[in-house]
Every structure is written in C-alpha cells, then in structure tokens.
N, C-alpha and C positions, 0 to 999 in steps of 0.2 A: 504494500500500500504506500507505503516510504518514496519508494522508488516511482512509483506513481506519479506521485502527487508532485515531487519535483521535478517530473517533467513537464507537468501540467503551467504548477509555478512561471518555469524557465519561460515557458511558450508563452504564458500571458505577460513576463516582464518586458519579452521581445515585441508584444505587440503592441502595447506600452510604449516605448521607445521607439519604434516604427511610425506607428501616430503621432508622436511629436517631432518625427524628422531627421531622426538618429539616426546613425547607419547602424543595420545589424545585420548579421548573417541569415537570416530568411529569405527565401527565396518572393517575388512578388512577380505577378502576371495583372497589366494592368494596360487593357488595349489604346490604342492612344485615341485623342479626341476627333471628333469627325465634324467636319462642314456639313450640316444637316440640310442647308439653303442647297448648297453647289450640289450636293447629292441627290438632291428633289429637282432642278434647275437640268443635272442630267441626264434625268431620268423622263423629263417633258412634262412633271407633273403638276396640279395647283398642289395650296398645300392642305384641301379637303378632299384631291384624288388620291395623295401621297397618303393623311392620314387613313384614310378606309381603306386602301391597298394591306396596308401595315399594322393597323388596328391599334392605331395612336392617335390621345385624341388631337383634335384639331389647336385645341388651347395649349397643351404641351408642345407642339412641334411649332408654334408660333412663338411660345418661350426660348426654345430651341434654337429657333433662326434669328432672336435678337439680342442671343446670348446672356436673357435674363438666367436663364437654368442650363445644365449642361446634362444630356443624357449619361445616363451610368449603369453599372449592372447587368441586365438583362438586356434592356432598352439599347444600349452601348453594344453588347455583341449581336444583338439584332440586325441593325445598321452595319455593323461592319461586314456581316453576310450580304446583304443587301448591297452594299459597295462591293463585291466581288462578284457576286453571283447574283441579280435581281430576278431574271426569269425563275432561276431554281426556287427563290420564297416565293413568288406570286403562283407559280403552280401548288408549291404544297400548300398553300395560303388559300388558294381558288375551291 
C-alpha cells in the first residue's frame, strides 16, 4: 500500500508542478491550436453549415473565430481530424 501511495503522491506532485509551468519529466500530448475561421473558410462553409456539419454549436464556433474561447479536449482533436481528413468525418458524421 506504501508503495502505492507514493506513487500516487509522486504523480500528483508532478502534476502540480506541470500546472504551474515547471519543467518535469512527464510526458504531455497536447495538439497545437487551430485556425477554426481558415478551416471553415477552406472548407467553403458558413459558420451554421460548419456548425451542423460538426455538431458544434453555432455560438461556440463564433467564440472560436474571434478568439474569445479556444477549443480544447475533444473539440480540439475533432478539428484536427477534420483539418486532415474532412470527407472521412462528414461520412461517418452523415
């Protein structure tokens, strides 16, 4: 349990320390940010074709484009698909 628990420790002090900016030995995966405009712009779409394509709402993705909010998380590797491959989501999308 001993041994456990400091591992457990370790890892939350590292996360700890990562969120305030520290360097630590963790590994982090963290896709870079995207031009949500210029990706909608080449893709030819408004951005109430963009959102129902994508099933985002329309008030999010106008945050989006004026940089009040930035996508993250899910939303963030969505888009990154979507900038490589759009026909492959609007088929399984369709």
């Amino acid at each position: 349990m001993t041994k456990a628990f400091e591992g457990i420790k370790q890892g939350l002090q590292e996360a700890i320390a990562h969120s305030q900016g520290k360097a630590v030995a963790a590994r982090t995966h963290r896709p870079e940010a995207i031009d949500v405009a210029q990706l909608r712009h080449s893709l030819g779409l408004t951005q109430v074709e963009f959102a129902a394509k994508f099933c985002i709402s329309v008030g999010t993705l106008r945050h989006w484009e004026r940089g009040d909010r930035s996508p993250h998380g899910p939303a963030l590797a969505l888009l990154h698909v979507v900038s490589k491959e759009p026909q492959a989501v609007l088929r399984a999308l369709a």
